[in-house]
N, C-alpha and C positions, 0 to 999 in steps of 0.2 A: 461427344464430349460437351454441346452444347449444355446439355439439362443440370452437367455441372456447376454450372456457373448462373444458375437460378435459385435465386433464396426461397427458400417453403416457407420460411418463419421471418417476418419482418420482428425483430426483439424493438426494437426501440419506440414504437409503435403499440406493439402488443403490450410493453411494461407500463408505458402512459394511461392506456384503455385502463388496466387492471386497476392501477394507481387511483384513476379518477372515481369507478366503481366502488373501491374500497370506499374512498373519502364519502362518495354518495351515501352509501348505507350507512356509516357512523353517520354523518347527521340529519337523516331520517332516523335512526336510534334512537339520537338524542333529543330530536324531538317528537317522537311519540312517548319517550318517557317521563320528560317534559310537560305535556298536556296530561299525564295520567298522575304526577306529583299534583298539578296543579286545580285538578278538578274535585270542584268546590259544592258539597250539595246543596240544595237551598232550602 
């Protein structure tokens, strides 16, 4: 009854990671969409 009382899933941990990834990729989005408004031929 030991292996009962071991988490598989740490959530509050695993929701931050997700969280923070999220946030990453939107602003890598935003900035390569960012330099492809902004580019300028000469």
């Amino acid at each position: 009854m030991i292996l009962t009382n071991i988490p598989l899933v740490d959530w509050g941990m695993g929701t931050a990671i997700i969280v923070v990834f999220g946030v990453v990729c939107t602003v890598m989005i935003l900035v390569v969409l960012n330099m492809v408004k902004s580019d300028k031929k000469k």
